[in-house]
C-alpha positions in Angstrom: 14.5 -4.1 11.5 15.9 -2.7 8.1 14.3 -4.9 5.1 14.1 -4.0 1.8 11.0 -4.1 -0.2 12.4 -4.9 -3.4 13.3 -8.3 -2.0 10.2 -10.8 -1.3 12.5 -13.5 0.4 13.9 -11.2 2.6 10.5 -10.0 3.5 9.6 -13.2 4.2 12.5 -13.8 6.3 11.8 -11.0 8.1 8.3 -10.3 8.8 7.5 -14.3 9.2 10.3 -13.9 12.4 8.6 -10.6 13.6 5.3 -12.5 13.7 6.6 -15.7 15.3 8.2 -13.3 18.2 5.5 -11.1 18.7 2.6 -12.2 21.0 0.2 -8.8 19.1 0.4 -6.4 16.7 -2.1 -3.7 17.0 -1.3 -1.3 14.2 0.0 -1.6 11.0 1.2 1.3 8.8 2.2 1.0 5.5 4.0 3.6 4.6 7.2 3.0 2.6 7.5 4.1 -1.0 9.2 5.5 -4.1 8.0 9.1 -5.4 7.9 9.6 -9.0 10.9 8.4 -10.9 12.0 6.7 -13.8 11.5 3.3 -14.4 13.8 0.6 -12.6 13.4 -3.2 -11.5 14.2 -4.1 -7.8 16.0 -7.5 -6.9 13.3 -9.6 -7.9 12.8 -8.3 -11.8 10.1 -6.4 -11.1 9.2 -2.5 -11.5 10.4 -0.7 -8.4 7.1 1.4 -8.0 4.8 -1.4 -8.0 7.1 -3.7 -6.0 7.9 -1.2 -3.0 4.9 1.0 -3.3 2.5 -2.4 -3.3 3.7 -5.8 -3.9 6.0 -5.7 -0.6 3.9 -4.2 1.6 1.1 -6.5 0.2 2.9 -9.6 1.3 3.8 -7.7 4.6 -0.4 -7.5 5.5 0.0 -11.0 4.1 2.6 -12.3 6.5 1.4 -10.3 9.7 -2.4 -10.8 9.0 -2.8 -13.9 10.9 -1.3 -12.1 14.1 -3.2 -9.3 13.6 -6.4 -11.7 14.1 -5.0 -13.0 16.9 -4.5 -9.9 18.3 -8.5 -9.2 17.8 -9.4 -11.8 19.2 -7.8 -10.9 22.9 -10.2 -9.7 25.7 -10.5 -6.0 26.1 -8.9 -5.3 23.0 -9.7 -2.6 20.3 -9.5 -4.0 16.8 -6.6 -3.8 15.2 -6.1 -1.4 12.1 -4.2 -1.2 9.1 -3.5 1.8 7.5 -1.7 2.3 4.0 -0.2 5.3 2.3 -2.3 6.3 -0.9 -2.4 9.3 -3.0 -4.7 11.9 -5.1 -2.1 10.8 -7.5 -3.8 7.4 -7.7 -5.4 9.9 -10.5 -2.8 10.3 -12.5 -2.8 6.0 -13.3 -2.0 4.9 -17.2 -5.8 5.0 -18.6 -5.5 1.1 -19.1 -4.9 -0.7 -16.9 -5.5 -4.7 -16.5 -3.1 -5.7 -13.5 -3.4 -9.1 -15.9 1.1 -10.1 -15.7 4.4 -8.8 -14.8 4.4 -8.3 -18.3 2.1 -5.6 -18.3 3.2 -4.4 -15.1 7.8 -4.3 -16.4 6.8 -1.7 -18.9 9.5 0.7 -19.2 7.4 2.6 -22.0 5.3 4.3 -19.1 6.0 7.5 -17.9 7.0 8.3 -14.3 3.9 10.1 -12.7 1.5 7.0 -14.3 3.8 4.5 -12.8 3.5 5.8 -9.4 -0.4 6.8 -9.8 -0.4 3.2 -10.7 1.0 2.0 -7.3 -1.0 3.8 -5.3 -4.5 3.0 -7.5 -3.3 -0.3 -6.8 -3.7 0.9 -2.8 -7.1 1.5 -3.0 -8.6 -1.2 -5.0 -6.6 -3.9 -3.0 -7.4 -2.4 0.9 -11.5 -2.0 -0.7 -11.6 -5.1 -2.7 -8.9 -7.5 -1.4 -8.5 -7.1 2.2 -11.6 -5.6 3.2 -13.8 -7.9 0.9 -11.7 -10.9 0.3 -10.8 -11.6 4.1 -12.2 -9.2 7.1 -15.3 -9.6 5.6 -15.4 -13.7 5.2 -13.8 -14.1 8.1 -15.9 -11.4 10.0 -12.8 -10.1 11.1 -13.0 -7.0 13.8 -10.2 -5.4 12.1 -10.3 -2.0 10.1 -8.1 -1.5 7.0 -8.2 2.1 5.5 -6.2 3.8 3.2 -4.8 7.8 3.0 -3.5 10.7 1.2 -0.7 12.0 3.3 -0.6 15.5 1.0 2.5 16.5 -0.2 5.1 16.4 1.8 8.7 18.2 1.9 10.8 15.1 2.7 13.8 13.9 0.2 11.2 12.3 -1.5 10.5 15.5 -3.3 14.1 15.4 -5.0 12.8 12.5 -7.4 11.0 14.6 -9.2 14.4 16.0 -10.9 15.6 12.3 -11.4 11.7 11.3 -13.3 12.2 14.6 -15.4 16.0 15.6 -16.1 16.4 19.2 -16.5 13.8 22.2 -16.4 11.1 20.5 -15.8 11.7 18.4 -12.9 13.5 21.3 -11.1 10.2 23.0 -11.6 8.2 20.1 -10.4 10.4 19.7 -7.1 10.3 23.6 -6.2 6.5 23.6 -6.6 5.9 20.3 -4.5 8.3 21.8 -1.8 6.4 25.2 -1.8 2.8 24.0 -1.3 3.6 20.8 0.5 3.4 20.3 4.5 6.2 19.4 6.6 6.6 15.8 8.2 4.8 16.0 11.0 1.7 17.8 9.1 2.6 15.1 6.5 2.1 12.3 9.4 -0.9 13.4 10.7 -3.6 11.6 7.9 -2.1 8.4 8.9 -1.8 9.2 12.5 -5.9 10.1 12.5 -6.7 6.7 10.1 -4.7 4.5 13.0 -6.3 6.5 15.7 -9.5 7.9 15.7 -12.5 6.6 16.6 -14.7 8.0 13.8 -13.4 4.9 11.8 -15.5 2.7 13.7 -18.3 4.7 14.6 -19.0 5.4 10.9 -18.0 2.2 9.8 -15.5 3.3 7.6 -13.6 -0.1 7.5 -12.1 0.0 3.6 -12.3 3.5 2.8 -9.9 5.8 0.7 -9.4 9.6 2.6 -8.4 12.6 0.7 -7.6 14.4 4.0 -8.6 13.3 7.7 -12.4 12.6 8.3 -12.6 13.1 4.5 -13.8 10.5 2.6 -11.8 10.5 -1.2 -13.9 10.6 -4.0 -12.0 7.9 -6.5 -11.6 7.6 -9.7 -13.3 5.2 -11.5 -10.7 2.9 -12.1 -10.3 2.5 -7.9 -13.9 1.9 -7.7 -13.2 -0.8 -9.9 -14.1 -4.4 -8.4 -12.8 -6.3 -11.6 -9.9 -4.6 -11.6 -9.5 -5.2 -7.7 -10.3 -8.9 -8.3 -7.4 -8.9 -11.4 -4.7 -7.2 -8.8 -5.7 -9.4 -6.1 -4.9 -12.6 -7.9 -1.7 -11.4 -9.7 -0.1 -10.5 -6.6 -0.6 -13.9 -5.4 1.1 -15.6 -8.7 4.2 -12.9 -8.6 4.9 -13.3 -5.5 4.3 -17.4 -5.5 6.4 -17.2 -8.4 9.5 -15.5 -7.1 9.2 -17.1 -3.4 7.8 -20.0 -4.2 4.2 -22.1 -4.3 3.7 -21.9 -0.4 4.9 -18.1 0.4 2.0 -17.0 1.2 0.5 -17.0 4.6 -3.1 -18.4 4.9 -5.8 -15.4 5.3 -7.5 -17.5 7.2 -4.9 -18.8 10.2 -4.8 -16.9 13.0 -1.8 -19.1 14.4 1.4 -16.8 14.7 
């Protein structure tokens, strides 16, 4: 089902039917995004990175969450996991950062690799200290949500680089990434192992960030960060109550479909 995640209605449209068709939903990978690149607002006014990377898929785990508990709650059943596409480049995130308003956040000022290390900062602090310790926990959920550095990989993706740095530079930048980075199905493989191995619960590694498979990711400070997890939590609530409106969001605690 094509949606675009620059557009929270039609997300809402189309993962709020998905749920109220399907009778389980065992795995969930988020896994769409924008590579580096210049700065540009999707449909709803927001920057592109943050809204595809994060916001959408957000209120995707939003939307689907309450059949994913359903789905734990069958007999016989192994718990559902949720697995989201993060990067080393999490790193490479402004060296401020509040996650405090869209104001902050529309900032065309910021340069191209610190909006997307941004984005996927924004990963880890909200699978550790959103999901994992704002609802699974609470609710004693048996559900595992984890997130993953894919490496890079030689998909079209790799052409942004030329479009976040015109010229010289970001023809460098995409030869280099294309030379040392793995090829789709190598690229596939840390989200694969996250969604299917059974070292994530015999280790109890519900929330983690992995630098590679079975390797734990040492983060940065700023992902291990749970005021700043807190400050991202609540302002994706208010941008996305904003542009859909005050009752958008799906409860975290239903698990009515």
């Amino acid at each position: 089902m094509p949606c675009d995640m620059g557009n929270l209605a039609q997300i809402k449209e189309v993962f709020t039917g998905f749920r109220e068709r399907e009778e389980r939903l065992d795995l969930l990978i988020l896994s769409a995004g924008i590579n580096v690149n210049q700065y540009g607002e999707t449909h709803d006014k927001i920057d592109r990175h943050f809204q595809v990377n994060w916001l959408g898929q957000f209120y995707v785990c939003n939307l689907l969450f309450p059949l994913l508990r359903k789905t734990s709650k069958l007999p016989d059943t192994p718990a559902p996991r949720i697995v989201w596409e993060s990067s080393e480049q999490h790193r490479a995130a402004p060296k401020v950062v509040h996650f405090g308003s869209l104001d902050e956040i529309n900032n065309p000022e910021i340069d191209s690799t610190e909006l997307y290390g941004r984005t996927k900062l924004a990963i880890i602090l909200g699978v550790k200290y959103g999901l994992l310790d704002r609802v699974i926990k609470p609710n004693d959920d048996n559900i595992y949500v984890v997130s993953v550095h894919p490496g890079a990989v030689n998909t079209s993706m790799q052409q942004q680089w030329k479009e976040a740095y015109p010229g010289l530079m970001g023809k460098v930048l995409t030869t280099a990434m294309l030379a040392i980075g793995r090829d789709p199905e190598q690229g596939s493989f840390s989200a694969l192992w996250a969604a299917t191995s059974p070292e994530i619960e015999e280790k109890g590694w519900n929330g983690y960030y992995f630098s590679d498979s079975a390797q734990p990711g040492k983060e940065t400070l700023q992902a291990s960060d749970p005021t700043l997890g807190a400050s991202l939590w609540d302002l994706s609530h208010r941008i996305i109550k904003d542009k859909v409106g005050e009752d958008a969001i799906a409860d975290w605690n239903s698990s009515k479909s």
